[in-house]
N, C-alpha and C positions, 0 to 999 in steps of 0.2 A: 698335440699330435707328435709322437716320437719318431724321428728319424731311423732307417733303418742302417743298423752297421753294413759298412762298404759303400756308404753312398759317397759319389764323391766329386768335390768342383776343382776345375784348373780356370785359373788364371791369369790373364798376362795385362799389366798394366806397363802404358808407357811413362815414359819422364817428363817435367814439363820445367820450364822458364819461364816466370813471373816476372813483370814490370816493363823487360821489353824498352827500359830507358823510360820513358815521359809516361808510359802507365802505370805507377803507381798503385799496388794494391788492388790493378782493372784488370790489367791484360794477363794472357797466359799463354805459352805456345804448345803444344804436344810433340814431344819429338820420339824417332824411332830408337828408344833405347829401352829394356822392354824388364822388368822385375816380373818372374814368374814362379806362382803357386800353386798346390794341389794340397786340398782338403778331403779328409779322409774322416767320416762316422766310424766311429771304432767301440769296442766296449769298455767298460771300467767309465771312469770319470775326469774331468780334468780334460788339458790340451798339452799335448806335449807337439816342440818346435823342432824341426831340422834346419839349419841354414846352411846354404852352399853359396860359396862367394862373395860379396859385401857384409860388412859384419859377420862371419862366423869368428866364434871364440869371441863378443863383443855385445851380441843384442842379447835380449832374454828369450828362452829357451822354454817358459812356462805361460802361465795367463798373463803374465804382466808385457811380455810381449806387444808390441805397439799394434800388430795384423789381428791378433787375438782378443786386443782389446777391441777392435773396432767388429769384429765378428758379434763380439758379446752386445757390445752396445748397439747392433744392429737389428738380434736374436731380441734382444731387451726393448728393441723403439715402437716392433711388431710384435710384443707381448707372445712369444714363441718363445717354449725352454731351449737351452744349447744344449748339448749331445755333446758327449765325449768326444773329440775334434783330435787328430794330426795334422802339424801342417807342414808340409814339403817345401821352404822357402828357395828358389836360385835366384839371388839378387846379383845386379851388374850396375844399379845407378849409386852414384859412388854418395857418400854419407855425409851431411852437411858440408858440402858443396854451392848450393844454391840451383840445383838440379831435381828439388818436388821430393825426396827418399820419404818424406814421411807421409806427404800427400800419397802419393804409391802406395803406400806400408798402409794406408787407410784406406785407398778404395779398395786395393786389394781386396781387404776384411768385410769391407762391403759387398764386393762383389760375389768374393765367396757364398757368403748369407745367402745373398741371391740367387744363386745357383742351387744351394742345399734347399733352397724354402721355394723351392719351384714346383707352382700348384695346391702349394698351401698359401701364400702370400705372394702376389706381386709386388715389386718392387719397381716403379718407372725410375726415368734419370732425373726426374725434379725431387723425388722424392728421397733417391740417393743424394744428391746435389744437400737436400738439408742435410740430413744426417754425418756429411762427410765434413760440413762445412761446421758442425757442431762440433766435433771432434777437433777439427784442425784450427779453429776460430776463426777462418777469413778463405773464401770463395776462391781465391786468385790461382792457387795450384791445384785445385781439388777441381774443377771446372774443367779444365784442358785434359784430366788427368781420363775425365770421365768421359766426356765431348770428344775430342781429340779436334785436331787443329788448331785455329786460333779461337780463343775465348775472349768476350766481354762480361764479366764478373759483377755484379751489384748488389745491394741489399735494400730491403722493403720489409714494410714493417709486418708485410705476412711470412718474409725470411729469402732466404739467396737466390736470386736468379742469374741465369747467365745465355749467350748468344754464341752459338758458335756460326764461325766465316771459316769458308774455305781459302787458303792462302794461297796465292800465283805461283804457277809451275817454275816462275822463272829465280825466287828466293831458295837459297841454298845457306843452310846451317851451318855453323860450323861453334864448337864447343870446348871451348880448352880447359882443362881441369888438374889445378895447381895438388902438389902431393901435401897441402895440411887443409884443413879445413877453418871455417869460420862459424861460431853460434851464432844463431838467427835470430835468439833473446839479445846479444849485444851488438848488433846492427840496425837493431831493430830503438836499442836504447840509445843511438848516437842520432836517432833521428830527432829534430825540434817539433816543437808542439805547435807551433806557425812558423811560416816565411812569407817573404815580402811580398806584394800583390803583383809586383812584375813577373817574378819565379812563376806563381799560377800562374796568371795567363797565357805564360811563355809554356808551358808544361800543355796547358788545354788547348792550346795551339799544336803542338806536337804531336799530342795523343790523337787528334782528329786527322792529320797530317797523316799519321803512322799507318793507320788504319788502311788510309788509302792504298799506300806503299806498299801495304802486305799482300791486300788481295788487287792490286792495278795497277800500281807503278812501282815496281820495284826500285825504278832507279831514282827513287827520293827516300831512301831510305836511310841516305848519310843525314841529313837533316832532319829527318822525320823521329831518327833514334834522338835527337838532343834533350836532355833534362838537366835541371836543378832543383829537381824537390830534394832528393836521396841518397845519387850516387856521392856525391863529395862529401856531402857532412859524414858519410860511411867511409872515407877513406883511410880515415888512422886506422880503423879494424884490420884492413886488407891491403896496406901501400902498394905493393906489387899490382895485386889486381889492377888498384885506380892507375899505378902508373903505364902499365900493358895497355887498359884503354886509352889509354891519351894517348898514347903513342900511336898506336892502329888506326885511331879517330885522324890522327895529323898525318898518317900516309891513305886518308879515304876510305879505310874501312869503315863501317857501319858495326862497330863493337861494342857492348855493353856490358853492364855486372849481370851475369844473370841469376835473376833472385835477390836474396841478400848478402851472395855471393859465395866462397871468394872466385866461381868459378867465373869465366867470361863467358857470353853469347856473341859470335859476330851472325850478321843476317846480311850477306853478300847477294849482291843482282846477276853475279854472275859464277859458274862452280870454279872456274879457275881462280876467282878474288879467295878462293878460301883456300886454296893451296899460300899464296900469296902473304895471307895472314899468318899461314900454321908458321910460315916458315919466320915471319916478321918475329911474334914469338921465340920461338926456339932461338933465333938470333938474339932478342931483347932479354929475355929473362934471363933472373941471378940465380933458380931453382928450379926444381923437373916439374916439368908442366906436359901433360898428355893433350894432344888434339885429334877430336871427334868428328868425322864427315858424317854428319847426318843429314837424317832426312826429316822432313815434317809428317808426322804421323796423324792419319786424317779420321783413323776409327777407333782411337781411345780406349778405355778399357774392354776388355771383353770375357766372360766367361763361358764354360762347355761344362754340362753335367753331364757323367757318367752313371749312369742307372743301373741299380742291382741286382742283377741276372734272377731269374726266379729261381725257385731249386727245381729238380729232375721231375717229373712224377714216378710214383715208383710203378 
C-alpha cells in the first residue's frame, strides 16, 4: 500500500539515563528533555534530512542518517515499502554525552513508522521495544526512551522486555553536561569481562535498594546510587566526570555517570539539593560544564499524525 504525499508524523521523544549507578545495562530513567521530529510523504524518491540544533552541519542529511535508518528498518520489519520521506529534525539532547541521542534518534525512526503506517500496521510498545533494541543492541536506553519514567530492561530468549515504575514526586533531576563528549564504544571497552563476587553482590544489593529509593524512599538514594561494576574501571575515559562524582558523592549528593557518560546524573530527595550541586560543580570543575533542572518524564515517546486533507469536489 502506497502512502499518500503530505502525510505526515511528528514526533517527540525524550532523553534517557542508563545505569542509574548499580544498574548496569537494567535501569533507565526518562527525562524531560525532548528531540523533535516531523515526517513528511513527499514525491520523487529517497529521504532527504533537515536538522536544527544538536548536530546540524554534523549528522548525515541522506538515508544514512541514524532516524532514517531506523524508519527504513522499521518500514522493512513490517514488510511495508518506504515512500519518499523528509524529515524535519530539532534536536536539543546533546551528542555522546551519555544522555540516550541515539536511543532518541532510533525511537524517533520508529515512532515515525508508526505514525505513517497508522491503519495499515500496528505497531504496540513491545513490539517497538524489539525493533528499537535490534538496532541499538541493548534495551537499557530504548526502554525509558519509549516507556518513559523509570525502566527495568531484560532479555529472554523470545527477545527484550521491559517494566516501567513510576518514580516519587519527591526525586528531583538534575544533569550536568561537560562541553566534550565521550564514545560509548570506548567506555564500553574499559569495562572487564568479570569482577569480583563481592562487586556483584554489592551492585545486586544496590540495584534492589535503588529501586526502592526511586519510587518510595527517596531519601536512600545516597546509598542506593553506590556501584562497582563500571563507573571506575570507566574512569581514565572521563577523569573529570569520575572526579565531579566523587566529590558530590563526599558533600551527599546522590550523583552518578549518567550512561556511559561523560555527562553526570545527580537524583536529589530534595529540589533545593540540586541547586546545591549545580553550584558544587561550577565551583569544582576545570572546564564549562552546563547544568540541567529537570524533570522525570512519565509519557515517553509519542507521536501525532496529520492526515491529508482530501481535495475539493468540484
Amino acid at each position: 500500500m502506497s502512502l499518500p504525499v503530505g502525510l505526515s508524523a511528528t514526533v517527540r521523544v525524550p532523553a534517557t539515563s542508563a545505569n542509574l549507578g548499580p544498574g548496569f545495562d537494567t535501569l533507565g530513567l526518562a527525562l524531560a528533555l525532548y528531540d523533535e521530529l516531523r515526517v513528511t510523504v513527499v514525491e520523487g524518491s529517497g529521504v532527504h534530512v533537515e536538522v536544527t540544533g544538536v548536530g546540524k552541519g554534523e549528522v548525515p542529511t541522506d538515508e544514512t542518517n541514524l532516524v532514517a535508518r531506523a524508519i527504513r528498518y522499521t518500514f522493512d520489519h513490517v514488510g511495508q515499502p518506504m515512500p519518499a520521506l523528509r524529515l524535519d529534525a530539532t534536536n536539543v539532547i546533546p551528542h555522546g554525552s551519555g544522555l540516550g541521542s541515539s536511543a532518541a534518534a532510533i525511537v524517533s525512526g520508529i515512532m515515525a513508522a508508526k505514525g505513517l503506517l497508522e491503519g495499515v500496521v500496528e505497531l504496540d510498545l513491545e513490539r517497538m521495544l524489539v525493533i528499537a533494541t535490534e538496532l541499538e543492541g541493548h534495551p537499557d536506553n530504548v526502554a525509558p526512551a519509549l516507556f518513559g519514567g523509570l525502566t527495568i530492561a531484560w532479555t529472554t530468549p523470545e527477545g527484550p522486555r521491559a517494566k516501567k515504575l513510576i518514580v516519587h514526586r519527591g526525586v528531583s533531576p538534575l544533569v550536568c553536561v561537560p562541553d566534550h563528549s565521550v564514545s560509548t564504544a570506548l567506555a564500553r571497552s574499559l569495562q572487564p569481562a568479570s569482577v569480583p563476587y563481592a562487586d556483584a553482590v554489592f551492585n545486586l544489593s544496590r540495584s534492589a535498594l535503588l529501586i526502592a529509593a526511586l519510587i518510595q524512599s527517596p531519601e536512600l538514594l545516597l546509598q542506593a546510587t553506590e556501584d562497582k561494576l563500571h563507573q571506575d574501571y570507566r574512569a581514565s575515559a572521563m577523569p573529570e566526570t569520575s572526579s565531579l562524582v566523587h566529590m558530590l558523592r563526599d558533600h551527599g549528593v546522590a550523583a552518578v555517570v549518567s550512561g556511559a557518560g561523560p555527562s553526570i546524573l545527580v537524583l536529589a530527595d530534595d529540589p533545593s539539593q540540586r541547586l546545591v550541586a549545580a553550584d558544587l560543580v561550577a565551583e569544582h570543575a576545570t572546564s564549562a560544564w552546563q547544568s540541567l533542572l529537570l524533570a522525570v518524564d512519565f509519557k515517553g515517546a509519542t507521536v501525532i499524525t496529520h492526515q491529508v486533507e482530501a481535495p475539493a469536489q468540484p
